[in-house]
N, C-alpha and C positions, 0 to 999 in steps of 0.2 A: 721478753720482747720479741718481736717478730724480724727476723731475719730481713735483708735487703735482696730482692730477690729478682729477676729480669719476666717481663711478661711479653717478650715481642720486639720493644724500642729500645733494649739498655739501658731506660731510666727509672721505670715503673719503680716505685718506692709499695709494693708489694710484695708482701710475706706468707708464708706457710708455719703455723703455728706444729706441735707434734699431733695435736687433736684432729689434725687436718683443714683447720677451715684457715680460708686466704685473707689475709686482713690488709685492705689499702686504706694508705691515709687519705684526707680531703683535698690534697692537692692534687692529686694522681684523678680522682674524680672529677675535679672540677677540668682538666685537660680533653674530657671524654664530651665532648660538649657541642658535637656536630653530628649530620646526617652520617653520615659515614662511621660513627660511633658514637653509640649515646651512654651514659650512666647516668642513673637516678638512685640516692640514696632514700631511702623508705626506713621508719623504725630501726636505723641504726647497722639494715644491712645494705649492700651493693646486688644493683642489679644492671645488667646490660639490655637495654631494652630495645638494642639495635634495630632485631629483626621484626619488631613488633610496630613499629612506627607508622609503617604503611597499613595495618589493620586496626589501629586505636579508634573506636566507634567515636570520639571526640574529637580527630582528629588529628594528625603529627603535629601541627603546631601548637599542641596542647604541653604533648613532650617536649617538643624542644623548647619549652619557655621554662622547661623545671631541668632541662639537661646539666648533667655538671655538678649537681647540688643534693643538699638535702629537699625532699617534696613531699616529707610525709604530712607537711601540715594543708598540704593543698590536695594529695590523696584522700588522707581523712575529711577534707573537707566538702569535697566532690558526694561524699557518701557510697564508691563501691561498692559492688557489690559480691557475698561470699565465692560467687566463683570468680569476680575480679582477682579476689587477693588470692584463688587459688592458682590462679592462672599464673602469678606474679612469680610462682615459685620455678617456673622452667628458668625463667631468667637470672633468676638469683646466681654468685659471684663468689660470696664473701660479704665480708663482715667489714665496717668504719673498723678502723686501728683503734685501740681499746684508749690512747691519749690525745684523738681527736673529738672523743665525744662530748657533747656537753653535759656538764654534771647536772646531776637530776633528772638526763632524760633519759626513760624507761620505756617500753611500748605504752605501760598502764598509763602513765601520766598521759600519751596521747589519748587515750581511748577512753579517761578520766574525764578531760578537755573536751572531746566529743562529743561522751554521754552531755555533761553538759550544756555545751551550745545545740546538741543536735535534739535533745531531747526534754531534760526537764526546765528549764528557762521558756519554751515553748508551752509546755505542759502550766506552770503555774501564770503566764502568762493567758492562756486561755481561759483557767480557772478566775482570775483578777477578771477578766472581762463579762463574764456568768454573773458574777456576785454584782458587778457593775449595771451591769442590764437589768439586773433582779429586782436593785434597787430603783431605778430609773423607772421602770415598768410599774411596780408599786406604789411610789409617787407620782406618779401620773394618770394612776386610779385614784388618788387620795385629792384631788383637785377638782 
């Protein structure tokens, strides 16, 4: 388990694993939840996205409506793009504490979730409407 450890204020409930990486729990997160410091957790890591508030192409009030929290599901949903997420990595912190997480969530299952809504529901959706028209157009030559 990860060590109790001081980040600044004496209370921070963040640890240093021997592997090196910092692991806070969701409390200490959700604390980070103003201008003056922000945290978003994404797929399970911590990021500080403090300094980046004022440059967010969406806008800071984009961030701070996900400060404090998990927001991968409104990251993924946004659709980012590959140098978004590359970008995401200056920011990066550390890792959710391994008994915050919720079971079953993996990055795949998000990006499972994604593929899904982002793409083939879409996809066979379009196809239903083809076959729909095909027929329609055919009987209405048949008339």
């Amino acid at each position: 388990m990860a060590a109790e450890g001081g980040s600044g204020d004496g209370s921070s409930m963040a640890g240093k694993e021997p592997d090196g990486v910092t692991y806070y729990r969701l409390e200490e997160v959700a604390k980070r939840n103003s201008e003056k410091e922000m945290w978003l957790v994404i797929h399970g890591r911590v990021y500080d996205v403090t300094p980046f508030l004022g440059e967010h192409p969406g806008g800071g009030e984009v961030l701070m409506e996900q400060a404090g929290r998990d927001a991968t599901e409104s990251f993924e949903d946004v659709g980012h793009s590959l140098d978004a997420k590359e970008m995401l990595k200056q920011y990066y912190i550390g890792e959710v504490h391994p008994s915050d997480r919720k079971e079953g969530s993996e990055d795949s299952s998000s990006v499972c979730k994604s593929f899904w809504s982002n793409w083939l529901i879409p996809i066979v959706g379009a196809i239903l409407l083809a076959v729909m028209y095909r027929f329609y157009v055919a009987e209405s030559k048949l008339s």
